[in-house]
N, C-alpha and C positions, 0 to 999 in steps of 0.2 A: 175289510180290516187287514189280510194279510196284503192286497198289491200296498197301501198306503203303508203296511209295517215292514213291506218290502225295499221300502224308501226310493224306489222307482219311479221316476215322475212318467215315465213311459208304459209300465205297465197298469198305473192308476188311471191312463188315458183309457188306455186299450178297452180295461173293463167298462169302464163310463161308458165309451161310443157301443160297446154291444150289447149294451143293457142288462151284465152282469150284474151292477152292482148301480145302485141310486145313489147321485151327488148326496142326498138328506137323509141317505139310510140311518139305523141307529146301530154304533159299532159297541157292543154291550149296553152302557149306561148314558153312553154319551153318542151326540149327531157325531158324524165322517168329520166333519169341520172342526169338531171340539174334539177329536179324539187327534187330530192331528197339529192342533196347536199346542197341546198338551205332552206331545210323546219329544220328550230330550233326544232322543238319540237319531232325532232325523239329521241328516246329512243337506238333505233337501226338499226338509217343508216349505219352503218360499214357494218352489215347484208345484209343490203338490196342492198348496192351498188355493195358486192358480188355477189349477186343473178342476178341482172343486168347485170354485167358485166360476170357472166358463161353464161348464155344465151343468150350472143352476142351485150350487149349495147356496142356503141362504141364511146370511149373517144371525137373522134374527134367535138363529136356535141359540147363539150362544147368551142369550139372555133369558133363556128359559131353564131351570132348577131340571126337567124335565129330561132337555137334549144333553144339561150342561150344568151336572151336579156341582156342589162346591164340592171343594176338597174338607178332607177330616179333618176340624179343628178342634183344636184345646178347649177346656172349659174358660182360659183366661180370656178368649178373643172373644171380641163381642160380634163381627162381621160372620153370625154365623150363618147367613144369605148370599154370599159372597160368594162371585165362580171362579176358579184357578185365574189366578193372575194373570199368565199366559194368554189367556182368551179374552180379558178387556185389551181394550186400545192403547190405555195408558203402558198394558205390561207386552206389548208387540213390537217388534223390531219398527222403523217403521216403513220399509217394504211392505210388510206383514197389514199393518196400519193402513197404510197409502187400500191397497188393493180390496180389504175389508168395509173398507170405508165407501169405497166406489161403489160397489155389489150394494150396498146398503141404503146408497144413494138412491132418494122417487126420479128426480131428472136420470141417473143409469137405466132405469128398466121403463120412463119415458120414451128415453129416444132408442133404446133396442127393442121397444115393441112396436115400431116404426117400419120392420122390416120382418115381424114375428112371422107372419102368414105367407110371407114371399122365399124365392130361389134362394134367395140371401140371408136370410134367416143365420146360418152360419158365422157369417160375417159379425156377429156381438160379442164374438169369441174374441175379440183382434181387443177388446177393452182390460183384457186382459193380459196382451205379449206386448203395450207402450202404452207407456206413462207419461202422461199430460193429453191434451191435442181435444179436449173431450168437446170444445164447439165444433172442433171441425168434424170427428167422426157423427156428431149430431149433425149437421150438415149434409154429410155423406148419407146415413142413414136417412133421408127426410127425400133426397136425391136417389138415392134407390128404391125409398118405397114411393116412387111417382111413376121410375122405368116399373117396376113391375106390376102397376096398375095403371099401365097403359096412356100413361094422361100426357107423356111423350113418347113421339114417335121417334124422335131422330135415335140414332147408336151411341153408347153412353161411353164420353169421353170426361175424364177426370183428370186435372192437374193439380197433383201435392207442391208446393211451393215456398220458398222460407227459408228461414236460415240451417245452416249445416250441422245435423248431429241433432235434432230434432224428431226424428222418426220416419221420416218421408218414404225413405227406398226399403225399412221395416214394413209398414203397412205397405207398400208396391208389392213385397213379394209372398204377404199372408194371403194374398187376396186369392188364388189359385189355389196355394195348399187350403184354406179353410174349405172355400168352395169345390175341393176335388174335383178342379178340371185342368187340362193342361196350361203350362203359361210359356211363354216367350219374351224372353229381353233381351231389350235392343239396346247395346252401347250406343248411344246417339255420339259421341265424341268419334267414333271410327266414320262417318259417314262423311264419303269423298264427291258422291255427286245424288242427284237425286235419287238413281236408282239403286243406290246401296243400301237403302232401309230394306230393301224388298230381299237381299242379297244376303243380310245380315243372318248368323247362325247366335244362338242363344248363349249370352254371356255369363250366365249368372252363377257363381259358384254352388249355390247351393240347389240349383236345379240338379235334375238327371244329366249327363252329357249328351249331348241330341247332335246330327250331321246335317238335320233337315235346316234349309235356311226360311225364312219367314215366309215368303210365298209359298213355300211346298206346306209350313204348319200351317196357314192359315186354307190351304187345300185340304190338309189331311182333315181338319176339323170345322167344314164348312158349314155350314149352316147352323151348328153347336153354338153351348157357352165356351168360349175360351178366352185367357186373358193373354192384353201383350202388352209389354211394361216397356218403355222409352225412357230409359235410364240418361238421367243427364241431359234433357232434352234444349236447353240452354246453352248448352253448348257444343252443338252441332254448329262447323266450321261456316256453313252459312243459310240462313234461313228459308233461302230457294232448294235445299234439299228436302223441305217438309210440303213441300205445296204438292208430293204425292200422296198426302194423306187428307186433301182437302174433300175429295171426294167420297172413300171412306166413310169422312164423319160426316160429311152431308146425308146422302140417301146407302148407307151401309152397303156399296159396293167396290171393289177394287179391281184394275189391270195392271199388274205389277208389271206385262211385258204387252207394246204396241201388237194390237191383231188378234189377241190372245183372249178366250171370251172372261166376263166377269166374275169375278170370286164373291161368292154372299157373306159378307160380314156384318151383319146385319146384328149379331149374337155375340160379336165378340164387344167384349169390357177393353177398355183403350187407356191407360193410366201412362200418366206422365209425371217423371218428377225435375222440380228443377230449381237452382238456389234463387230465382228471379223473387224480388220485394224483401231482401234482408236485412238494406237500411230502413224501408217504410216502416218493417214491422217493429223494430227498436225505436225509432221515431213514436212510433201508434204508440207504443208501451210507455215510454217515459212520459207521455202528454198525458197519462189519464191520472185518474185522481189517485186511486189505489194501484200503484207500477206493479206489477209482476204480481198479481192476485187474477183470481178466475176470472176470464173475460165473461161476460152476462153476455146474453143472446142478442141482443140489440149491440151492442159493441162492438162481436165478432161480424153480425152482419154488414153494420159499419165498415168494419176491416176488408170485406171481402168486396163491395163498391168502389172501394181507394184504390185494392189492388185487382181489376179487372183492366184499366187502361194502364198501368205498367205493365203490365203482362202484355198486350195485345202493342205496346211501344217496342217490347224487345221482340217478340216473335212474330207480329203483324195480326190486324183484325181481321183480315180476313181468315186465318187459323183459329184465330181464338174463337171466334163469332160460333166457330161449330164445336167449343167445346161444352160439356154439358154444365160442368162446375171448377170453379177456380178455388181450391181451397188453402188457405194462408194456415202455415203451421207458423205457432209465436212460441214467446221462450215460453220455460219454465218457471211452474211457482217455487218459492221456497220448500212446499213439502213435498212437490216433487221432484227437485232435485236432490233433497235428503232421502227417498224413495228410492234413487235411482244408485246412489252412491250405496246404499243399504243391498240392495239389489245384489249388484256388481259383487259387494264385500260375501256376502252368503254365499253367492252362485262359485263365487272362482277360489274362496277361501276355503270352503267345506271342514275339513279336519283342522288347520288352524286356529280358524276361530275360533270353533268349540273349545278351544284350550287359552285363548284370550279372556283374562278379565273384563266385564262389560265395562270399568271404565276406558279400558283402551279399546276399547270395539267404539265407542262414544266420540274418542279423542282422531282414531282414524278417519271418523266419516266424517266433524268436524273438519279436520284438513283436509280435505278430499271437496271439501265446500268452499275453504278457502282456496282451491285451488280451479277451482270452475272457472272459463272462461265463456263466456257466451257467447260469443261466436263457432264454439267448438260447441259447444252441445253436451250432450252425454257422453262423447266419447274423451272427454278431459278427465272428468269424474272417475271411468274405468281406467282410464292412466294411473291418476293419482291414486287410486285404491292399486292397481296391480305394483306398482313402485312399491306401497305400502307394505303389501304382500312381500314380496322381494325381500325388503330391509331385513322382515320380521323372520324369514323361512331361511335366511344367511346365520 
């Protein structure tokens, strides 16, 4: 009760992961989850309900009298069964909605108990920090739980792929923080000749800053899980600087330098992201019956047959041949693009908005929809709400 009346999204972590405190605990009268959808003065329940909700609160308490008493009514109201507004669907932002709704989903806890018993396990958390993409991290998950029951040998090479502002290089750099192991990213656009990749030092801002270049990490932690992320892998200046990673993904060995004995990577996760299939996949979208509604599994799998030989046109098959999966991130649906723009307005508004009328909290995200470009992604959405923001705080 107190890290969540802390309004810390950081500190509600912290307790979670040490087993201080249980996502489903009962915080008085009410579950963790209802006591935090309920409390006005959060800054950043969006945060915390995620947090909640990765570490296994589950939606259903708030349908129980039990976790999720009503509130005190008048003798005049007859709803006298009824739980705080707040905690139905109808009365949640729809951030709030989107994320509730997912947790509560049987396909959610389907395809993350795919990976429940494996290394990976961690990994169901990532359904939580991106919005939409759910065939492919179904995909992903079905793909991991194969590497870690052995049923492939080869070293597990994954290419996120699709249009820009989708997720892609989000899930590339959860994948090490969930999994706490080290990672490594490679700007693939700086690679001057083959052996630059090998050369390359970790670009990724939100990494530690490291001096070590990728042959000395992939030394330090040989034989380990460790991840390395090929940022932008599309476009590296020409495709003959990748033919040193053919190996690699073949039999999980490496020689970064002629003479030099072999590095066992055998353990390292190899993720790739890259804008390659942005027309097919608006293509694929507009052709189907229901455009920008949830792809069904037979669909997505459809998608991901189309886009294995354009990928293997731009980057050659002999590369791709050794990847383990090729997964097609597509647009978004309407609610979650309304999700995402909801998102944005909570996380970066905090004290304004609380002092917004919810019609114009209504009327913001609205424009912020009309203002989505799809080719831009999410990142239009957080435009259009920070502009908002702006006008409002002038």
């Amino acid at each position: 009760m107190f890290a969540i009346a802390s309004d810390d999204v950081e500190e509600v972590r912290r307790v979670l992961e040490s087993g201080e405190a249980e996502p489903n605990a009962q915080v008085g009268p009410q579950s963790a989850l209802a006591f935090t959808l309920t409390n006005d003065r959060l800054k950043n329940k969006i945060g915390i309900v995620k947090e909640l909700l990765a570490h296994g609160a589950d939606p259903a308490a708030l349908r129980n009298p039990d976790s999720n008493p009503p509130e005190a009514l008048t003798q005049d109201q007859v709803s006298l069964l009824s739980p705080p507004p707040s905690t139905t669907l109808d009365g949640m932002d729809p951030a709030t909605r989107y994320f509730i709704s997912k947790a509560d989903n049987p396909d959610t806890r389907r395809a993350s108990a795919l990976i429940h018993r494996s290394f990976f396990r961690p990994l169901a958390k990532v359904r939580y920090d991106i919005i939409g993409q759910d065939r492919a991290l179904e995909q992903l998950f079905r793909v991991l739980s194969m590497n870690s029951q052995q049923f492939s040998v080869a070293p597990l090479v994954v290419l996120l792929c699709g249009p820009s502002g989708h997720g892609k290089s989000l899930l590339a750099r959860k994948f090490g923080s969930l999994l706490e192991v080290p990672t490594h990213t490679v700007n693939m656009t700086t690679l001057r000749s083959t052996h630059d990749i090998w050369l390359s030092h970790s670009m990724n801002p939100y990494e530690e800053p490291s001096s070590s270049t990728l042959a000395e990490f992939l030394i330090d932690n040989e034989g380990k899980r460790c991840v390395v992320v090929l940022d932008e892998i599309d476009k590296t200046e020409d495709e003959k600087f990748l033919l040193s990673l053919l190996m690699p993904w073949e039999i999980g060995r490496c020689s970064p330098e002629a003479g030099r004995r072999h590095i066992d990577v055998r353990n390292v996760i190899w993720i790739g992201t890259a804008n390659i299939g942005h027309d097919l996949v608006f293509a694929y979208e507009a052709e189907r019956p229901d455009p920008y509604s949830m792809l069904s599994r037979e669909e997505y799998v459809e998608l991901m047959r189309q886009f294995r030989p354009v990928v293997s046109d731009r980057l050659g098959a002999s590369l791709v041949s050794r990847m383990t999966t090729v997964l097609p991130f597509v647009p978004f649906t309407e609610d979650e693009k309304m999700a995402i723009a909801a998102e944005a307005l909570y996380t970066l508004g905090k004290d304004l908005v609380q002092t917004l009328p919810s019609e114009t909290v209504e009327t913001m995200l609205r424009r912020a929809m009309d203002d989505y470009l799809p080719d831009e992604g999410a990142r239009c959405l957080y435009r259009s709400v920070s502009t908002q923001l702006l006008d409002f705080s002038m």
